[in-house]
C-alpha positions as CSV (number, residue, x, y, z in Angstrom):
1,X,64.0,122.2,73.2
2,X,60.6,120.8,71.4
3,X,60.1,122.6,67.7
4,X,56.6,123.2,66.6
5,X,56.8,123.8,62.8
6,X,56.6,121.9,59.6
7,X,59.6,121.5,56.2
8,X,58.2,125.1,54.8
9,X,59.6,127.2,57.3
10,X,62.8,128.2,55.8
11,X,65.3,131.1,55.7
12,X,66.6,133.1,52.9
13,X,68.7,130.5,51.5
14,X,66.2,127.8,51.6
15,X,67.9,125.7,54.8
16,X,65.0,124.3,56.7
17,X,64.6,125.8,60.4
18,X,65.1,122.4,62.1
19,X,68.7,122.1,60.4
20,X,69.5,125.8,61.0
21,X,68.6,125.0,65.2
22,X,70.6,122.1,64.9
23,X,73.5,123.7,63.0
24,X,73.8,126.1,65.8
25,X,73.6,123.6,68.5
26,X,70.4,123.6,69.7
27,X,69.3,120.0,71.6
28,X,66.4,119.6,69.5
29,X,64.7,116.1,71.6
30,X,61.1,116.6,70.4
31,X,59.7,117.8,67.0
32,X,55.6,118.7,66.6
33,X,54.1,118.6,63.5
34,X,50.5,120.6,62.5
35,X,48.1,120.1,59.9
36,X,49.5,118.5,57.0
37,X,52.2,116.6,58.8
38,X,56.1,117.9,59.2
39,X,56.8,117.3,55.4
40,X,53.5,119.9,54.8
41,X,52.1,117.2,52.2
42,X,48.8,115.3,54.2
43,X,46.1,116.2,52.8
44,X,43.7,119.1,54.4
45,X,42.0,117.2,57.1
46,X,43.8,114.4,57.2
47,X,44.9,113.0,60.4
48,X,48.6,112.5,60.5
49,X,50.4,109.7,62.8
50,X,53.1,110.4,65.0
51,X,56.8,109.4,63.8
52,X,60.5,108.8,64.9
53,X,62.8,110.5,62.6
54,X,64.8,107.6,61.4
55,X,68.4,109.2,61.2
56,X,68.7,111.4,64.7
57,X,65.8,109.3,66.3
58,X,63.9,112.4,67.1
59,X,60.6,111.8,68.1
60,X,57.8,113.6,65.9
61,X,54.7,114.0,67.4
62,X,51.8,115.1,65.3
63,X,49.3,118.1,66.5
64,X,46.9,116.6,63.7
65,X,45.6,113.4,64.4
66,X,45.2,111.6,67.6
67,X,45.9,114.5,69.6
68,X,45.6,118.3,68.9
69,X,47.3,119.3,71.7
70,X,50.7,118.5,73.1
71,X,50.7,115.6,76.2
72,X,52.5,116.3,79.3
73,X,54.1,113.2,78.3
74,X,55.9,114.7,75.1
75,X,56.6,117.7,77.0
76,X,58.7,115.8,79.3
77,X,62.2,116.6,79.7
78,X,61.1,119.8,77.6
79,X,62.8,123.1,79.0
80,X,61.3,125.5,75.8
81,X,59.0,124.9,73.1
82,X,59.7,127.0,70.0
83,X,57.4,127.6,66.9
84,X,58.2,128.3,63.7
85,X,54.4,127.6,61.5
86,X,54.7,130.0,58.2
87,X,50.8,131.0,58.6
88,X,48.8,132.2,55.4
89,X,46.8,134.7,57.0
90,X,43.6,134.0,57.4
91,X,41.2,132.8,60.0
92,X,40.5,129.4,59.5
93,X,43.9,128.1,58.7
94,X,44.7,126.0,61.8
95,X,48.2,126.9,62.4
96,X,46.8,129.6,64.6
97,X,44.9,127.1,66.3
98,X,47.4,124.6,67.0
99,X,49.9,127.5,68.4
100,X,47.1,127.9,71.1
101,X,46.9,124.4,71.9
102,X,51.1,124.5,72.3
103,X,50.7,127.4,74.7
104,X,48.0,125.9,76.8
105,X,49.5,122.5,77.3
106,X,52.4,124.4,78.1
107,X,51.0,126.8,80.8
108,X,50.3,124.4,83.6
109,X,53.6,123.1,83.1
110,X,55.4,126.4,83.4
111,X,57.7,125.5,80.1
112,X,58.0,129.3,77.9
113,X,56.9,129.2,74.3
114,X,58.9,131.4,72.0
115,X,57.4,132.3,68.6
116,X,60.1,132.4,65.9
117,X,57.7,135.1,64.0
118,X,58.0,135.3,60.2
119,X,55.8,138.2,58.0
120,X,52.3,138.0,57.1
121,X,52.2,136.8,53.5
122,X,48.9,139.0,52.9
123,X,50.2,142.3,54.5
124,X,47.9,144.1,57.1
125,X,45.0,144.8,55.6
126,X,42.2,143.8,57.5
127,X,38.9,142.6,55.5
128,X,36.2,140.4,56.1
129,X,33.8,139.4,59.1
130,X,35.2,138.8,62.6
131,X,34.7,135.5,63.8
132,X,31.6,134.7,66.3
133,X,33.4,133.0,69.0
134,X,30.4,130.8,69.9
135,X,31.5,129.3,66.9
136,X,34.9,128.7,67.8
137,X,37.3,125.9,66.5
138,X,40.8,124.5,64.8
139,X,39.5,126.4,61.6
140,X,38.4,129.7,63.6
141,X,39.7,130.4,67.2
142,X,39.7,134.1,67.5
143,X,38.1,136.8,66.9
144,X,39.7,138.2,63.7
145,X,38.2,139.1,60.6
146,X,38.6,136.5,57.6
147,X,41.7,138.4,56.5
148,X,43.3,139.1,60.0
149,X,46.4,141.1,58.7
150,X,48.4,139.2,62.0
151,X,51.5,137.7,62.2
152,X,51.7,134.3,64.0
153,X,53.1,136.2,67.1
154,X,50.4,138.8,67.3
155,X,48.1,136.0,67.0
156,X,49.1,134.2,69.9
157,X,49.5,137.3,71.8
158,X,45.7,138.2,71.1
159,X,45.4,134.5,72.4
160,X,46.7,134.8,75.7
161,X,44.5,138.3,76.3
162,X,41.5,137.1,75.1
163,X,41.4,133.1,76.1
164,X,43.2,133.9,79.2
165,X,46.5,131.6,78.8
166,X,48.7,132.5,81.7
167,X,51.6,130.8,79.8
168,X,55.1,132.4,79.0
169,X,55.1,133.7,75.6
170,X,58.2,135.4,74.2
171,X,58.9,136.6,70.7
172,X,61.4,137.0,68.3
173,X,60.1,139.1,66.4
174,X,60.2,140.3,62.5
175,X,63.2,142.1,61.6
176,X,62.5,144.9,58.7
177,X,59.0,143.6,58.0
178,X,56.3,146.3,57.6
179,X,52.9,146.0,56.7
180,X,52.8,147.4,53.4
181,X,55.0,145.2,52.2
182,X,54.7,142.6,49.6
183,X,55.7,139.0,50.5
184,X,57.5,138.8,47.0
185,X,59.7,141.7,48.7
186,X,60.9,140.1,51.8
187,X,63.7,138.4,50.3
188,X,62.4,135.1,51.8
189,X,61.6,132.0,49.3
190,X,58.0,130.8,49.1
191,X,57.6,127.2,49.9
192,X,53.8,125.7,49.9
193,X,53.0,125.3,53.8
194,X,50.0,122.4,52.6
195,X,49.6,120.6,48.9
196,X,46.6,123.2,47.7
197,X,48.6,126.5,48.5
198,X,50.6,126.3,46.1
199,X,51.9,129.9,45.5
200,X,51.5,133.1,47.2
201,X,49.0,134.6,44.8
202,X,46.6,131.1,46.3
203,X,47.0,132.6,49.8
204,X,45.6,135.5,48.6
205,X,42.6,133.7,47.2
206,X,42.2,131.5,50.0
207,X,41.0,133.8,52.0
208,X,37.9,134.5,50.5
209,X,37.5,131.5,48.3
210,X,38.0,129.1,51.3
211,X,34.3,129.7,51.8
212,X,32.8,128.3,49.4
213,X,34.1,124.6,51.2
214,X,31.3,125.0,53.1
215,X,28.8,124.4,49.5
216,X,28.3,121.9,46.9
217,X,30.7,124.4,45.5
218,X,34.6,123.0,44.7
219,X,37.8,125.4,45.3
220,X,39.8,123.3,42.4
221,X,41.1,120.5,44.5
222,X,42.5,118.4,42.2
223,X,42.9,120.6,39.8
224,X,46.3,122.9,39.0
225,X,44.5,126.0,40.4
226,X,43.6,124.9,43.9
227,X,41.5,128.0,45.8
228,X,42.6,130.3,41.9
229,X,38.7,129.2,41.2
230,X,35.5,127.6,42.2
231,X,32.6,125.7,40.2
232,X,31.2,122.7,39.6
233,X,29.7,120.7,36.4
234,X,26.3,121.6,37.4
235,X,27.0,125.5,37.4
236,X,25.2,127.5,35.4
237,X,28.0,129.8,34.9
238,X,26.1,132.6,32.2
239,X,23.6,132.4,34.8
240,X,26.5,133.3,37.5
241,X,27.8,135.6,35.0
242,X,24.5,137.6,34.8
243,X,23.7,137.5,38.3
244,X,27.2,139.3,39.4
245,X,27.1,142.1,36.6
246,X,23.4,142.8,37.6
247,X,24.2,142.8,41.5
248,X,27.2,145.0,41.1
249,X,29.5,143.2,43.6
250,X,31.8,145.7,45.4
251,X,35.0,144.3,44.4
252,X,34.6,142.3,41.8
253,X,35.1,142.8,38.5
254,X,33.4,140.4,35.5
255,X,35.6,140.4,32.2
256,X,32.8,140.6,29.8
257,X,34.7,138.6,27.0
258,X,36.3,135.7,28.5
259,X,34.2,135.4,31.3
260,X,36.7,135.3,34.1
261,X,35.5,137.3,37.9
262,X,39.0,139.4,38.8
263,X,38.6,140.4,42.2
């Protein structure tokens, strides 16, 4: 078996998957690694070397660096390739993206992928614009809106309909999860899936906040509230301020006293 996932994606107790699969006797002979490395602490765009786990030998081949999608020659010997990636949900994380590269390496080669599916962290809602696929990429792949409302698994699903993957995809899907229901209500322990997501209340920001990467805006990198804010030294920020509560933003909220936006 390979294993696509990273050190957040736990269970209820905090035990990482890899050691629950090998608890239970699984022949774990590859591991794959997305963004921000197996550990989940590169930083965002970093590329991340491939490894050899230094107490079962393992190999540990990134999906973030010199390749972004798995070589028939780490797939060899490979009978199924899980994935456990504990997605944020929203577009242009590229957990998504790298899922789709798993499946389409492992197509051609007739090897099934199984998604070990986990609950949305933002719920379903739906909000936001719907990706232009001309516009494609590892930070947008499908066409979902901002806030997609998706598990991993119904991600990769849409993937295989709309890219045409004629791979094998299985799920095992979310036991008790519905929509409506609050991460913090899951029972399942939070743990940050990359350094700036700190918390599940920064997912929730992310999603609209992640925008502003594209300015000469920041999103608090560096700071203790990564994606909780944006600015920069040169903001005029009464200006901002003004420019908000005369617009009349649908959604947002300006505390008149301290200044603060509350979406």
């Amino acid at each position: 078996v390979g294993f696509v996932t990273n050190l957040a994606a736990v269970d209820a107790n905090g035990v990482s998957a890899i050691e629950r699969l090998r608890s239970a006797g699984v022949n774990l002979v590859a591991l794959f690694g997305p963004e921000h490395g197996l550990a989940a602490t590169a930083g965002p765009g970093e590329k991340v070397a491939s490894a050899v786990d230094s107490a079962t030998q393992t190999p540990i081949y990134s999906l973030y660096g010199q390749n972004v999608r798995p070589t028939p020659a780490m797939l060899a010997g490979i009978d199924l390739l899980l994935v456990d990636l504990p997605d944020v949900g929203a577009r242009y994380y590229t957990y998504v993206a790298t899922t789709v590269e798993v499946m389409r390496a492992a197509a051609p080669l007739g090897i099934p992928v199984v998604i070990l599916d986990r609950p949305s962290p933002l719920g379903g809602t739906a909000q936001g614009n719907i990706l232009d696929t001309a516009y494609a990429s590892m930070v947008g792949r499908l066409a979902v809106p901002m806030r997609h409302g998706l598990t991993l698994a119904e991600e990769a699903r849409l993937a295989r309909h709309d890219l045409g993957i004629d791979v094998d995809l299985r799920v095992v899907p979310v036991d008790g999860w519905r929509r409506a229901l609050a991460f913090e209500s899951t029972g399942l322990p939070f743990r940050a899936p990359s350094p700036n997501l700190r918390d599940v209340d920064g997912l929730f920001h992310y999603a609209g906040t992640c925008l502003f990467e594209g300015t000469a805006l920041s999103v608090g990198r560096g700071t203790d509230l990564p994606f909780h804010v944006i600015g920069a030294p040169w903001l005029d920020t009464a200006a901002v301020l003004a420019r908000i509560r005369r617009d009349r933003l649908p959604g947002v909220v300006v505390d008149h006293y301290a200044g603060f936006l509350v979406l």
